[in-house]
C-alpha positions in Angstrom: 62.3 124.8 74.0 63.4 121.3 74.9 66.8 121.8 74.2 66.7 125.0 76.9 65.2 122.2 79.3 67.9 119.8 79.1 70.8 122.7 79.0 69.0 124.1 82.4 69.0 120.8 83.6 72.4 119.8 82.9 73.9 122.8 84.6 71.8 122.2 87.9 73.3 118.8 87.7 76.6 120.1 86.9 76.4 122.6 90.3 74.6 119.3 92.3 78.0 117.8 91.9 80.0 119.9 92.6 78.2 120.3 96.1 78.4 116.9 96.8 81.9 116.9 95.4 82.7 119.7 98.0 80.8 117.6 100.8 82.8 115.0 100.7 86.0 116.8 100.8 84.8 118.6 104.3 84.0 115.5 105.3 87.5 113.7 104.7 89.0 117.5 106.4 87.3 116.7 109.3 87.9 113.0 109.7 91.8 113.5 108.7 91.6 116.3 111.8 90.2 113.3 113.8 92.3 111.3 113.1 95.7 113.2 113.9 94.3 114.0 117.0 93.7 110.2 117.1 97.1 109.1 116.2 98.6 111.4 118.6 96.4 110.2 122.0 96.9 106.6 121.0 100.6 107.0 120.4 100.9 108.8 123.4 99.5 106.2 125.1 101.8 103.2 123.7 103.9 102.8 126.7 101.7 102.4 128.9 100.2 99.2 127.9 103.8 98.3 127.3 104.3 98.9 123.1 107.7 101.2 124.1 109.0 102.3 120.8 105.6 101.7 118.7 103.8 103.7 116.6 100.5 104.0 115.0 99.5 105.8 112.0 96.0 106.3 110.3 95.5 107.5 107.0 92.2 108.2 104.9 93.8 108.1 101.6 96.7 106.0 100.7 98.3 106.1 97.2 98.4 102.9 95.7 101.4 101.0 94.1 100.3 101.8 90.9 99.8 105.4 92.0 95.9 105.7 92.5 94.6 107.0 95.7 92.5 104.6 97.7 90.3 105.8 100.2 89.0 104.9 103.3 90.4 104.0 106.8 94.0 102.7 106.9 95.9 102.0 109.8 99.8 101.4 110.0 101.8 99.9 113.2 105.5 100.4 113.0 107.3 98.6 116.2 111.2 98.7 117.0 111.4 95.7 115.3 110.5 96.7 111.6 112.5 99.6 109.6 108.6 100.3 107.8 105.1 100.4 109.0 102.9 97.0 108.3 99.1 97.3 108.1 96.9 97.0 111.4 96.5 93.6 110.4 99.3 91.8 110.3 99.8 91.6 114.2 98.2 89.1 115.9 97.8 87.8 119.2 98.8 90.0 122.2 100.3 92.8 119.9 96.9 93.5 118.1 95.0 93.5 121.5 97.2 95.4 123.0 97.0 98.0 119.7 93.5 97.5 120.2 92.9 98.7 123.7 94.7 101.7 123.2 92.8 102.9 120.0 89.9 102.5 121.7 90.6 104.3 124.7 92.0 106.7 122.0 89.0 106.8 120.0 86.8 107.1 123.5 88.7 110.4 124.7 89.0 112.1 121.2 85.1 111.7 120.4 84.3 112.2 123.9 86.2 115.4 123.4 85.2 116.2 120.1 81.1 116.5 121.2 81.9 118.2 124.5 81.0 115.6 126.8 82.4 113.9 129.6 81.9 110.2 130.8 83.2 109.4 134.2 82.3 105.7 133.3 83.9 102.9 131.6 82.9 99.4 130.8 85.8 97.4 129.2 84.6 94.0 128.1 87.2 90.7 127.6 89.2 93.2 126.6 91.8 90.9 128.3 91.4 88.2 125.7 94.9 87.1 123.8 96.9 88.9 126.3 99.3 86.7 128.2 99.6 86.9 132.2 101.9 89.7 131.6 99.3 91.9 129.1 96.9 91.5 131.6 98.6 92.9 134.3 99.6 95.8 131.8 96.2 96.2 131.2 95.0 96.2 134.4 97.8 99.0 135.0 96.9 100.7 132.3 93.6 101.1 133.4 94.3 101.4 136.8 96.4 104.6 135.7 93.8 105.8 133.4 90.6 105.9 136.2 93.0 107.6 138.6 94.6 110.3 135.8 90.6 111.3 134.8 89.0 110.5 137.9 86.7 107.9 136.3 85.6 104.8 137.6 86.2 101.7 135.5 84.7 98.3 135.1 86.4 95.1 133.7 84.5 92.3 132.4 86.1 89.3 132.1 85.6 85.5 132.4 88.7 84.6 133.9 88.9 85.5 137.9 91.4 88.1 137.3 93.7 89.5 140.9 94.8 92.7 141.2 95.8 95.2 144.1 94.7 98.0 141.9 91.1 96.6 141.5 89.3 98.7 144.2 86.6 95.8 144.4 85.8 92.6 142.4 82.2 91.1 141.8 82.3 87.7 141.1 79.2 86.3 139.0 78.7 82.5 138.5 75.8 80.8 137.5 74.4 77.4 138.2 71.4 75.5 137.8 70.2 78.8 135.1 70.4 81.1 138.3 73.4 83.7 138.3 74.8 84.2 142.1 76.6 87.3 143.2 79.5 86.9 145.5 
């Protein structure tokens, strides 16, 4: 009688992982899906923030060098300037925020898209940090171009008293004596 238990028992466990087995796979299908679409809106959008000739790939499995699979998120950046892809976190500096910036927005317009919503808002937040004069003007360009291409109205947050043509307005917040004045 016991023995019949632990047979039952063993099978159930036996199908229990094979469910989760076949969970997790769906799971990886969808985020790979995700992530092409991903890869192909932030690549598409390289140029624009200046990062002419880049690429970036994300992977959720990556084979090892000694030929196991590894999973989880892996992201590869491959400018004009390398012959092979280098992981996300080599670049530093202007580069990475640069590669940054665009991955969000990526990641923004793909998940936006993905649940069937729409946000005609966007907050971006010292998002200009690490970018020389020049990125920041590209970045205010490329955000510039992205309110007008989907009609959405975007704010930029930043410490620095930042000029631009293309800002439509600019807030100015300082503080002083622990009371923050609007100008």
């Amino acid at each position: 009688m016991l023995s019949k238990q632990i047979s039952k028992l063993q099978k159930q466990i036996e199908q229990v992982k094979f469910w989760v087995k076949g969970f997790k796979e769906v799971r990886l299908f969808i985020l790979e899906e995700v992530l092409q679409e991903m890869e192909m809106v932030t690549n598409a959008s390289l140029e624009e923030i200046r990062l002419v000739g880049w690429q970036v790939h994300y992977e959720v499995e990556r084979e090892t060098k000694s030929g196991t699979t590894n999973r989880g998120l892996h992201v590869w950046v491959q400018s004009p300037a390398n012959k092979e892809a280098v992981r996300w976190e080599c670049w530093s500096g202007g580069e990475s925020q640069r590669l940054k910036i665009v991955s969000a927005a990526a990641l923004n317009d793909v998940l936006l898209t993905h649940v069937g919503a729409s946000c005609n808002v966007e907050i971006w937040d010292e998002s200009g940090s690490f970018l020389s004069d020049n990125g920041v003007e590209d970045f205010i360009e490329f955000l510039a171009n992205r309110a007008e291409d989907q009609q959405k109205v975007i704010f930029m947050v930043d410490h620095l008293a930042r000029q631009s043509a293309r800002f439509a307005s600019t807030i100015t917040v300082t503080k002083k004596d622990g009371v923050s004045l609007i100008s």
